[in-house]
N, C-alpha and C positions, 0 to 999 in steps of 0.2 A: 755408695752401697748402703752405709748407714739407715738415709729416708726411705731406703725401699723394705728394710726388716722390721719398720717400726720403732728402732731405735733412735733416737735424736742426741746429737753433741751439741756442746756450747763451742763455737771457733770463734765468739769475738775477741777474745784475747789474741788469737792467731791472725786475724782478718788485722786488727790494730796493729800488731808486728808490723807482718806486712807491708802495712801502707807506711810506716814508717820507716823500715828497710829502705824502700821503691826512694821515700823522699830522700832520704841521706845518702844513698846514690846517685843519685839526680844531682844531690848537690856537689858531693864530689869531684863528680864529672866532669860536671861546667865547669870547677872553681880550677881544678889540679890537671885540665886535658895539656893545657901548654906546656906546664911545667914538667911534673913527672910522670911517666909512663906506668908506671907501678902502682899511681894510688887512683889514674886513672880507671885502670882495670881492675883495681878493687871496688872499684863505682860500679861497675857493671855485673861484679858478682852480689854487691849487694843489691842492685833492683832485681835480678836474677831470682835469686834466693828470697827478698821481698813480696816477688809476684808469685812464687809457687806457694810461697805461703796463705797470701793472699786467696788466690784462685780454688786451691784443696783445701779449705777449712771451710767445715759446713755449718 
């Protein structure tokens, strides 16, 4: 909604979160799916939470 009032944000700070979130659960993922259950599904909150980041920062 921002570009359409004219107004412009800076979200590369957000946009870098993001893809770094997305990475660090990607890696979790893979590293922790066999072992624990728990840090696997923390992997997937943080791509989760990485991609909205990502996605809504303009």
């Amino acid at each position: 909604m921002a570009r359409y009032c004219g107004y412009k944000r800076s979200g590369g700070g957000l946009k870098l979160a993001g893809i770094l979130l997305m990475l660090i659960g990607a890696l979790m993922f893979l590293i922790f799916v066999p072992r624990w259950v728990w840090t696997s599904a923390l992997g997937v909150v943080f791509i989760s939470v990485g991609f909205l980041l990502w996605r809504f920062s303009d």
